[in-house]
PADOGU-638433 format. One line per 8 residues: number of its first residue (from 1); for each residue x, y, z of C-alpha. Coordinates in nm, 3 decimals. Each point is the difference from the previous one (the first is absolute). Example, Ala and Ser with C-alpha at 12.3 -4.5 7.8 and 13.67 -1.06 7.14 Angstrom:
BEGIN
1	1.230/-0.450/0.780; 0.137/0.344/-0.066
END
This chain:
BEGIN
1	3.567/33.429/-2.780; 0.003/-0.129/0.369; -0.306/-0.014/0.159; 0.148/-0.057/0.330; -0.122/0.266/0.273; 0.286/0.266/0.126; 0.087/-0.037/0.383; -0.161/0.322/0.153
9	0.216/0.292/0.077; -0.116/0.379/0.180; 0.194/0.253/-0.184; -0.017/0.342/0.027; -0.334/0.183/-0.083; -0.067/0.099/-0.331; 0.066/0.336/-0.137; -0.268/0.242/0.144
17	-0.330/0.036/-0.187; -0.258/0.253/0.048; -0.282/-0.202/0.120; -0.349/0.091/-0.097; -0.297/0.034/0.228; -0.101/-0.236/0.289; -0.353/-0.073/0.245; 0.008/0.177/0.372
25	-0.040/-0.230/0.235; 0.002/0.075/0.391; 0.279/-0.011/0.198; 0.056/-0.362/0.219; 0.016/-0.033/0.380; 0.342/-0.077/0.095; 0.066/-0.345/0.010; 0.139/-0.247/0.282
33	0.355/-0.041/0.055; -0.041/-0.379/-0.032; -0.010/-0.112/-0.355; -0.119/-0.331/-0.016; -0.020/-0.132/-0.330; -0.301/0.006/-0.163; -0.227/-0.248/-0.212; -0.108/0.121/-0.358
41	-0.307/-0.045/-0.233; 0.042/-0.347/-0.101; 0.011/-0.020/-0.383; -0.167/-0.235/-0.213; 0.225/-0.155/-0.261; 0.278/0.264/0.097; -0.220/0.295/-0.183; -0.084/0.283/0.221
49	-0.177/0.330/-0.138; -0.108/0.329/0.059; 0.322/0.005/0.243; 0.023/0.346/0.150; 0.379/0.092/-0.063; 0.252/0.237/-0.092; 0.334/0.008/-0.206; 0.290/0.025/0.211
57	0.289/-0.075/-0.302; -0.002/-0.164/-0.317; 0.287/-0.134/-0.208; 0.032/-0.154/-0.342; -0.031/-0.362/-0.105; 0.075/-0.123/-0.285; -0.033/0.168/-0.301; -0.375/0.138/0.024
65	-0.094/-0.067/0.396; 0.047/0.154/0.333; 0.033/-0.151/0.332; -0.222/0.207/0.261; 0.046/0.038/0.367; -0.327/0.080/0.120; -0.140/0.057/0.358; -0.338/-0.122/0.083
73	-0.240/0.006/0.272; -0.049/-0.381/0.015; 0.284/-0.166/-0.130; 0.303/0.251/0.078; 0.257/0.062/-0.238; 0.082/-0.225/-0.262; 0.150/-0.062/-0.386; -0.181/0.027/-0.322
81	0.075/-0.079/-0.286; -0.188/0.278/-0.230; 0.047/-0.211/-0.389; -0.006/0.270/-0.258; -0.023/0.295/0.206; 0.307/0.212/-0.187; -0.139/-0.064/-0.346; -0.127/0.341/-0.116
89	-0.392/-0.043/0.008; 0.006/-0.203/0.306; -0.309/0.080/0.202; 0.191/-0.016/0.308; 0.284/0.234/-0.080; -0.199/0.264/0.142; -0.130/-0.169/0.337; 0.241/-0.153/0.124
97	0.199/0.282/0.174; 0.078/0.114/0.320; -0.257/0.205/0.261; -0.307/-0.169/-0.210; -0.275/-0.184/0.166; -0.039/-0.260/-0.241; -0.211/-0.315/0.041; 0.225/-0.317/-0.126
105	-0.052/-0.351/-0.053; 0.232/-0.284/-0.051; 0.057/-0.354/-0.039; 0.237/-0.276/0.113; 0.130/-0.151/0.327; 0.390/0.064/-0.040; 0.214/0.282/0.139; -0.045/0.170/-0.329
113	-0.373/-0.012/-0.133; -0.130/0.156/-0.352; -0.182/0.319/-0.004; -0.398/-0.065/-0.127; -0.151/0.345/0.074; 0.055/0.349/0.107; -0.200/0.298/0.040; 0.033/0.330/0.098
121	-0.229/0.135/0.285; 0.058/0.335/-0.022; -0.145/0.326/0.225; 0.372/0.070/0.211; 0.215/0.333/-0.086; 0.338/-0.073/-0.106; 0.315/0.050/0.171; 0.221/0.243/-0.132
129	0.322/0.108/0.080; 0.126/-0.036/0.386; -0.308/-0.248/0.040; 0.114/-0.123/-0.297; 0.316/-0.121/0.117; -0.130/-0.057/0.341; -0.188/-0.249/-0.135; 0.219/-0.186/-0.188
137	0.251/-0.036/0.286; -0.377/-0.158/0.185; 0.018/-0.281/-0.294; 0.343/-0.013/0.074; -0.030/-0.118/0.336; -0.294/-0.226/-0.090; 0.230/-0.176/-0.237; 0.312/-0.015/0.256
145	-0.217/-0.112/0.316; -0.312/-0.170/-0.063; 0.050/-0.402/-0.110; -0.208/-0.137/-0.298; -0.298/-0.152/0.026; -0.061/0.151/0.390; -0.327/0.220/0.014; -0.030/0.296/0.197
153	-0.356/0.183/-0.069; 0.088/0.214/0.249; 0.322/0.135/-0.151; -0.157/0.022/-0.319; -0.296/0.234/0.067; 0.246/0.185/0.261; 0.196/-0.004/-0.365; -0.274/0.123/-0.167
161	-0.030/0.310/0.269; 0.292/0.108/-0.032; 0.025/0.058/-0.392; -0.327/0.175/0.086; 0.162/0.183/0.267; 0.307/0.106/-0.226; -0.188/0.102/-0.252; -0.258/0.242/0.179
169	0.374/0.162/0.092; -0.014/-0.082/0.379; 0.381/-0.007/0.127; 0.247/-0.271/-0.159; 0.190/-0.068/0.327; -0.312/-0.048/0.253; -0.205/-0.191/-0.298; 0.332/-0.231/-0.020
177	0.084/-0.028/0.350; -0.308/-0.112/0.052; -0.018/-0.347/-0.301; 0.349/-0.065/0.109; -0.165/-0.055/0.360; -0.276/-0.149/-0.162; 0.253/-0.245/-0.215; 0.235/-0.154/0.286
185	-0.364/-0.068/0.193; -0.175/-0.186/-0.272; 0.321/-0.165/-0.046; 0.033/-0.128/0.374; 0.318/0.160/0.047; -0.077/0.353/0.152; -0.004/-0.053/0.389; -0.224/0.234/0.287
193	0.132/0.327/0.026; -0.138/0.071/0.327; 0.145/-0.301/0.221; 0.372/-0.051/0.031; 0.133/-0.313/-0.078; 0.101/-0.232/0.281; -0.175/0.184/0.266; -0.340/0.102/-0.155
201	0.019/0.264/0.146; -0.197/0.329/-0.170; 0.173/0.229/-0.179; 0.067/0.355/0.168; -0.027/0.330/-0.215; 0.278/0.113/0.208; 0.285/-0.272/-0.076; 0.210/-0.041/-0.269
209	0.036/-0.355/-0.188; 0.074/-0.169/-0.289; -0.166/-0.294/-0.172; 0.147/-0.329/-0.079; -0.172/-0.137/-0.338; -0.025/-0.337/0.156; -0.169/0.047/0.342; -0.120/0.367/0.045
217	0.122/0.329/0.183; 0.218/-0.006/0.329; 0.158/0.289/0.160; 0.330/0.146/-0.166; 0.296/-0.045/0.104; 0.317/0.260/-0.018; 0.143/-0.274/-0.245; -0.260/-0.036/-0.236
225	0.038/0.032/-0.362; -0.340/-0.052/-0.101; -0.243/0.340/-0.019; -0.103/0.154/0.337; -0.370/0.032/-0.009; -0.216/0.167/0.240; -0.251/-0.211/0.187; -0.262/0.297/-0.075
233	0.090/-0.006/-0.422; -0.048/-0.392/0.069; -0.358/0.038/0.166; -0.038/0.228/-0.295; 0.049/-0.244/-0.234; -0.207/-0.282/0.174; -0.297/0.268/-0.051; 0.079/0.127/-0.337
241	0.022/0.352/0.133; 0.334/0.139/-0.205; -0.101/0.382/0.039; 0.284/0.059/0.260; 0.303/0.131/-0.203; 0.243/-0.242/0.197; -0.185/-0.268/-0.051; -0.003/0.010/-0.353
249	0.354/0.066/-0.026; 0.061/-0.334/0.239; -0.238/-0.233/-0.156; 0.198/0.058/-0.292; 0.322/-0.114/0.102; -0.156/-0.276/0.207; -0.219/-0.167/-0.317; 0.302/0.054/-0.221
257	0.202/-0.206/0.252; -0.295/-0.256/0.044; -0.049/-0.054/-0.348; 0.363/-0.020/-0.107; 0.027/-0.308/0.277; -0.323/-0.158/-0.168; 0.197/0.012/-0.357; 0.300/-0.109/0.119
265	0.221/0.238/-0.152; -0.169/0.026/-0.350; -0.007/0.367/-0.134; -0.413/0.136/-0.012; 0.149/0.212/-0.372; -0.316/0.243/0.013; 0.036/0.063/0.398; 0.376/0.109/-0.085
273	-0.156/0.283/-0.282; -0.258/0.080/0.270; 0.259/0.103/0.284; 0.210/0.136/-0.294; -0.273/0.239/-0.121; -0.236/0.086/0.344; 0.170/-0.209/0.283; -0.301/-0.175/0.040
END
């Protein structure tokens, strides 16, 4: 049998799993919009332990194994290679799934390292069925935006708020609207909604604009095929205040445009089923 280790692919998310129980932890501040990149824990011998992460796909390997995508706080997301996890009285086969808090540990130096440890935290309420979904399409994104081997603490405990968020019920669209801003900042890529680009300008609550995913909003123009955004739902956003019904309904179009750009035409399959069922 060839020992030889499988070029790294990100397919489509597992098939969903009813996660069990996770620990509450406190919402983040919102981060910067520059992303720098950021050093990580160095790690002796290429082992690192008691890892906070979570699951954010897994996929078989072999004939007994698993590769896992996993998001953690100090490393990002990266590829493990869980040996053994789909025999039947594998210890992991019930940790290692989505929306759980687990602790990991691993080994190697290579874009694909071996699983050593993981163990579930515990103390969270699961997501069930919008949140459910909601969440899925957050792994989703995770999986479609974020490079390997990049951390971003800050994404991952504003992560960790909003499965805590979804699944005390507060509503799907604001709770999403709100990562997604969180997601193109930590990334670098999300520019200041209260300056227009070129003339710096500030924003007025009164104009109309649109954004353009490389530099920021302008004003709109008659021939403009991108949305047509207030400048008050953008101030809106900048804040995080999303009770205004037309803002809501605007941020929505303009994130779905923003983050379509960022995957460069790749289909989001969970954000499709999400529009499909709620329009979210």
């Amino acid at each position: 049998m060839s020992t030889t280790t499988p070029a790294l692919h990100d397919p489509a998310p597992a098939s969903i799993v009813v996660p069990a129980p996770v620990a509450i932890v406190p919402p983040a501040a919102t981060p910067a919009s520059a992303a720098p990149r950021r050093s990580r824990p160095p790690a002796r011998d290429g082992k690192v332990t008691g890892q906070p992460a979570f699951v954010l796909h897994s996929y078989p390997h072999k004939e007994t194994s698993l590769i896992v995508d996993v998001f953690t706080r100090e490393y990002g997301r990266i590829a493990l290679v869980a040996k053994g996890a789909k025999r039947p009285h594998s210890q992991l086969r019930g940790v290692l799934q989505t929306f759980q808090p687990l602790q990991a540990g691993w080994t190697g130096k290579s874009e694909l390292r071996i699983l050593t440890g993981a163990e579930w935290v515990g103390g969270m309420l699961p997501l069930e069925k919008t949140a459910l979904l909601c969440g899925f399409y957050l792994n989703e994104l995770l999986v479609k935006l974020l490079a390997r081997d990049d951390p971003h603490p800050v994404l991952f405990d504003h992560y960790v708020a909003t499965l805590n968020q979804l699944a005390h019920n507060e509503p799907p669209p604001i709770v999403l609207r709100k990562f997604e801003r969180a997601l193109l900042k930590e990334t670098g890529v999300a520019a200041d909604l209260t300056r227009c680009t070129g003339t710096r300008q500030a924003v007025d609550a009164g104009q109309v604009y649109v954004v353009d995913p490389e530099r920021g909003p302008r004003p709109a123009r008659a021939a403009d095929a991108w949305p047509k955004i207030t400048g008050k739902t953008l101030l809106d956003m900048e804040r995080e205040d999303y009770l205004d019904v037309a803002t809501q309904a605007q941020s929505k179009l303009l994130m779905r445009f923003l983050l379509a750009h960022q995957l460069g035409g790749a289909t989001l399959n969970t954000r499709q089923i999400l529009i499909d069922l709620m329009q979210l």
